[in-house]
N, C-alpha and C positions, 0 to 999 in steps of 0.2 A: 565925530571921526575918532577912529582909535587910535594910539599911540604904537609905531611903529618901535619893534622893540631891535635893540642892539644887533643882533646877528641876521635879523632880516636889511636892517641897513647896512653889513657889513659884504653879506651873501650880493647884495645889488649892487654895491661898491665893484666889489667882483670882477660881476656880469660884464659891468662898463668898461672893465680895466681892458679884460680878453678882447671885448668887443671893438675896444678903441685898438688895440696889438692889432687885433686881424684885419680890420678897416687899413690902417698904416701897410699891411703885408708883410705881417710877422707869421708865420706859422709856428702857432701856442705849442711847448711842449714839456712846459712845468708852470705852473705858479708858485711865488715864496709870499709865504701873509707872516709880516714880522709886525708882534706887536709889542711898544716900549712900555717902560715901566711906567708911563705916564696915562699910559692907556690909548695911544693914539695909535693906528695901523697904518701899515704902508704894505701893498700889493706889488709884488717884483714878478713880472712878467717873462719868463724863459721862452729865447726864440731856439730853433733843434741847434746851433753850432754851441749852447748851454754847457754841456760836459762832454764835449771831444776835447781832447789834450792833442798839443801836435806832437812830433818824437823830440825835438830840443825843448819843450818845456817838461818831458817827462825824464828825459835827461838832467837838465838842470834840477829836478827837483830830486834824483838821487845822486846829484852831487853834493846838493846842500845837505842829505842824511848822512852821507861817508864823511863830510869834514865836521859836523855832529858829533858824528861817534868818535872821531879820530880827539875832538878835543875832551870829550866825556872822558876817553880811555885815558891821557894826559892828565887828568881830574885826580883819577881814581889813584894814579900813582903815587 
């Protein structure tokens, strides 16, 4: 028997991951494959609410860039 090589174990890792998301009743609409320096991989499954923003987090996040700038500009002076 031949030695199954890295990327077909990691491609079937995969499979399993979607497979066990959509079993559960996740409807898949990204995968993230992060792999560390150590060489180990972890599979992050994205269900569709993945990158909607709601309007107070996309508020809060250009509030944190005005008081950003505002202490940059205090920096610079």
């Amino acid at each position: 028997m031949g030695r199954r090589g890295s990327n077909t174990f990691r491609r079937n890792d995969l499979i399993r991951a979607v497979r066990g998301a959509k079993d559960s009743g996740v409807d898949v609409s990204g995968v993230d494959v992060i792999v560390a320096p150590d060489g180990s991989v972890t599979f992050r499954v994205l269900g569709p609410k993945a990158a909607t923003e709601t309007s107070t987090e996309v508020m809060s996040a250009k509030e944190w860039d005005r008081e950003i700038e505002k202490l940059k500009a205090k920096k610079d002076r």
